[in-house]
N, C-alpha and C positions, 0 to 999 in steps of 0.2 A: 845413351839418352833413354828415360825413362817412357815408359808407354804415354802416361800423361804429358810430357812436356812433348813426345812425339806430334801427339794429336792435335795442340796445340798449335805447334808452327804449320802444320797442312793445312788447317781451319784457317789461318790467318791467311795464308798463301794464296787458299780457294776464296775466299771472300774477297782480298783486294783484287783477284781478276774478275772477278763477277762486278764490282764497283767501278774498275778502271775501264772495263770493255760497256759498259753501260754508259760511261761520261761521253767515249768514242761513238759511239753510235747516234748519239744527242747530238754531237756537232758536225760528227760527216754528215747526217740526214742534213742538217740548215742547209751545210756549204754545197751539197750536191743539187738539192731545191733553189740555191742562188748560183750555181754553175753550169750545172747538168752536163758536168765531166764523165765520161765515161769509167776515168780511173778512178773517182772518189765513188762513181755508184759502185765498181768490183769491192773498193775499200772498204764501204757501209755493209756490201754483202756479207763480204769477210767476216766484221765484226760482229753482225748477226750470227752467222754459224760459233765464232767466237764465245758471246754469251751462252750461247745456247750448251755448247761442250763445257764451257766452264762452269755451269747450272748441275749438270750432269755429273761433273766431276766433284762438288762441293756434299753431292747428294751419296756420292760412291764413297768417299772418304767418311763420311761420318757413319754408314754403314759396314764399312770396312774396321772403323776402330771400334764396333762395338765389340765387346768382351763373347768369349764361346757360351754357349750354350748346349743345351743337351741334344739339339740336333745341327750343331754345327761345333762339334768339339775339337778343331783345329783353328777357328776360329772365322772369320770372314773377309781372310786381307786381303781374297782371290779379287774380292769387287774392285778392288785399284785397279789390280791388268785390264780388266773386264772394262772397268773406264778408261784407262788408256785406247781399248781397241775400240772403245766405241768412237772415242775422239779423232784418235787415226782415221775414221770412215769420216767424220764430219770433214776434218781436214782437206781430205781427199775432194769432198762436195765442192766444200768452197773454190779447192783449188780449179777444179772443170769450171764453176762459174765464175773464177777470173779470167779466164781461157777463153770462154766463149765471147765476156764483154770485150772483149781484148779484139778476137776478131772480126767482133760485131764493129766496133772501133775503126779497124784498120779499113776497112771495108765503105766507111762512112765515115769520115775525116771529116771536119766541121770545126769551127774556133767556138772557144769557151769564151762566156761570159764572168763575168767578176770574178777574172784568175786570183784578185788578193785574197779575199775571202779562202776561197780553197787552198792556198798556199799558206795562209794563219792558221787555217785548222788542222792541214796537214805537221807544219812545227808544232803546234803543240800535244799531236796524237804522238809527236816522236819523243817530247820530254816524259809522255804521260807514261809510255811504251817503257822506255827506258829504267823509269825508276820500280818497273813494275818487275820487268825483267832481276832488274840486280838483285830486286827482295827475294824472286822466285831461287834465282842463285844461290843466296842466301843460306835458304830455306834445305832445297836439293842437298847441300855441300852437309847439312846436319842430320837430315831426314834418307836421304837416299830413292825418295818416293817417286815412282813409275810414274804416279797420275800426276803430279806435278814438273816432271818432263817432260809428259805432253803435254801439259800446259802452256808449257815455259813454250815450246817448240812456237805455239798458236802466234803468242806475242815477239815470238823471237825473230820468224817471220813478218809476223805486223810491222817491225821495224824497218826492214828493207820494203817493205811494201809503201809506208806511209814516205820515206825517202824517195822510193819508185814514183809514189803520186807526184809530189814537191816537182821532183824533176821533169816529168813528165809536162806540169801543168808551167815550168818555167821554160822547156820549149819549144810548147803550143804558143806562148807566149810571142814568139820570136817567128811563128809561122810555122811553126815542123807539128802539121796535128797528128802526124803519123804516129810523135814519140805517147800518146795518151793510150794507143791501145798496145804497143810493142811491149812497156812496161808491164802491164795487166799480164800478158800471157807470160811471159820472162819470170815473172813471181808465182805464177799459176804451177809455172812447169816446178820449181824450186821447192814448194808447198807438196808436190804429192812428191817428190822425191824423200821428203822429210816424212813424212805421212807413211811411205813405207815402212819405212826405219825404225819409228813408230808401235806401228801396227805389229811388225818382226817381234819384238821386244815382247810386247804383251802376248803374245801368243806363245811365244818360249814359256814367260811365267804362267801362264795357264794351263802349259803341258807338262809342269813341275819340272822345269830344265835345272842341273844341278848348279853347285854353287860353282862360284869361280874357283881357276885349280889353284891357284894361291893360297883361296881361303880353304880348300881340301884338304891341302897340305902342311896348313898351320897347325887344321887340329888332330890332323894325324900325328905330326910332332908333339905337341901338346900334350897327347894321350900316351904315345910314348915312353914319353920322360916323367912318368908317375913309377913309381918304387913299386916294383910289382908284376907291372903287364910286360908280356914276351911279347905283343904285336896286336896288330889292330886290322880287321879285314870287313869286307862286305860293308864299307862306307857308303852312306847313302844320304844325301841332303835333297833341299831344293828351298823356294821363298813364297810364301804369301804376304802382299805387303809388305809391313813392316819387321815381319817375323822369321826368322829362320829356323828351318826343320832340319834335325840331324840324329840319324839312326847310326851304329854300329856296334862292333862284335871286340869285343877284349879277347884276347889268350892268356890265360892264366896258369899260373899252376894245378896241375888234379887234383893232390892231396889237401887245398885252399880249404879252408872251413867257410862255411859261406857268410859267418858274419864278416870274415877278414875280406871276402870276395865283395861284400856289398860296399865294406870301407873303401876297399878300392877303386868300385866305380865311381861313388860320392867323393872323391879326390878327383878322381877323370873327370868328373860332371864338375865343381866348381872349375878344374883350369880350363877348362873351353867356355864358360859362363865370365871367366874373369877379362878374357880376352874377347871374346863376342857380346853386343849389346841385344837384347831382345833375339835370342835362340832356346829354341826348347828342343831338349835330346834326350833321346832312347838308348840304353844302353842292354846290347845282353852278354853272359860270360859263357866266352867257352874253355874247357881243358885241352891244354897245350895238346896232349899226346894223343886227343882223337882227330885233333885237326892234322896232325902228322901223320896216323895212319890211313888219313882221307887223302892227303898228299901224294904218300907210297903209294897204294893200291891204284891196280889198273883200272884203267874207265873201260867199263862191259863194250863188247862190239855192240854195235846199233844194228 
């Protein structure tokens, strides 16, 4: 996928959550002002921190896709992890203040007013959740992008939560006002377990964790099997955003003339470019027979 059409699908991914979490927050406030549910105010909360990480995240991706410049000549895709790990901490907010409404709740048991109301606006936060969800899927399944897995994460939980409400408010209903705060914390807990998961992720990507060994191993094959190179060492990757970084060392023959040695690596460098989308690689050449007499020779006492 090309840089542009990259950018493209995050932008759209981040805007429809900024749109769908903004519609949600319009109708839980009504329904919580004509119920005063416990589980639709944790809901409204939610969706508040919601907008807010997905504001954050619309603002990170499009500084993330801008092009390098001269003092960021790797480019700036580190701001996705960076939004991920910010959202992970909002997550985390939300999830303490489902927690707390939850045992504010339990604590203070009381029947709701106008359960239909909160019961209409929970179904159709669940359609709205839904269709936002499968886009973000979508999206993920082309892009691969960090900040839109945390995203997805926010709404993916939204869904068991506006479900949690529904249920909740159908058996307060029936006399159980216990089930309005039980709900709330039961999502609460669920939300920062994800929230870690999260937060783990971006933080590997912001400490340049390498690539998967799969993909290490494809392009060591790769490099390999070009007419020429004896072997390939001191592999070194990692990811910013959208971009993959990858540095290593050919073995060549000594006597190589080095326009023959450059032809070679520009063959290494297209098959690993053929096979990977958006990776930029470093190449350098060594002679076979000094890496063998580094091999042989004993390593000095310490």
């Amino acid at each position: 996928m090309s840089h542009q059409l990259y950018s493209r699908w995050v932008t759209w991914a981040s805007v429809a959550a900024v749109s769908t979490a903004t519609l949600l927050i319009i109708g839980k406030l009504i329904a919580w002002l004509m119920t005063d549910a416990s589980s639709l105010l944790a809901s409204l909360t939610d969706s508040l921190m919601d907008v807010s990480a997905s504001i954050i995240n619309l603002l990170a991706i499009r500084y993330a896709l801008a092009p390098a410049d001269d003092e960021h000549r790797f480019g700036h895709g580190k701001a996705e992890s960076l939004a991920g790990l910010i959202q992970s901490a909002f997550i985390s907010g939300s999830a303490l203040l489902l927690v707390m409404h939850g045992i504010s709740s339990l604590l203070n048991q009381a029947p709701i007013q106008r359960l239909e109301a909160g019961m209409w606006v929970s179904v159709g936060s669940i359609v709205l959740t839904l269709l936002l969800v499968g886009f973000q899927r979508v999206v993920i399944s082309k892009t691969g992008s960090v900040a839109i897995k945390a995203d997805m994460l926010h709404y993916r939980s939204d869904l068991l939560l506006n479900v949690g409400v529904l249920l909740a408010l159908v058996l307060a209903g029936q006399g159980w006002f216990w089930a309005d705060g039980l709900f709330a914390i039961l999502i609460g807990l669920f939300l920062l377990w994800g929230a870690s998961h999260i937060g783990y992720e971006s933080v590997q990507a912001l400490l340049d964790r390498q690539l998967p060994a799969e993909e290490q191993a494809r392009i060591m094959t790769l490099c390999c099997a070009v007419a020429g190179v004896h072997g390939v060492h001191d592999l070194r990757t990692r990811q910013s955003g959208p971009t993959r970084f990858v540095q290593l060392h050919l073995e060549l023959d000594d006597q190589l003339p080095l326009v023959n040695a450059h032809h070679i690596a520009d063959e290494v460098e297209r098959a690993v470019l053929q096979e990977f989308d958006r990776i930029d690689i470093i190449i350098h050449m060594d002679p076979v027979s000094v890496l063998m007499k580094e091999q042989q020779s004993p390593h000095p006492e310490q």
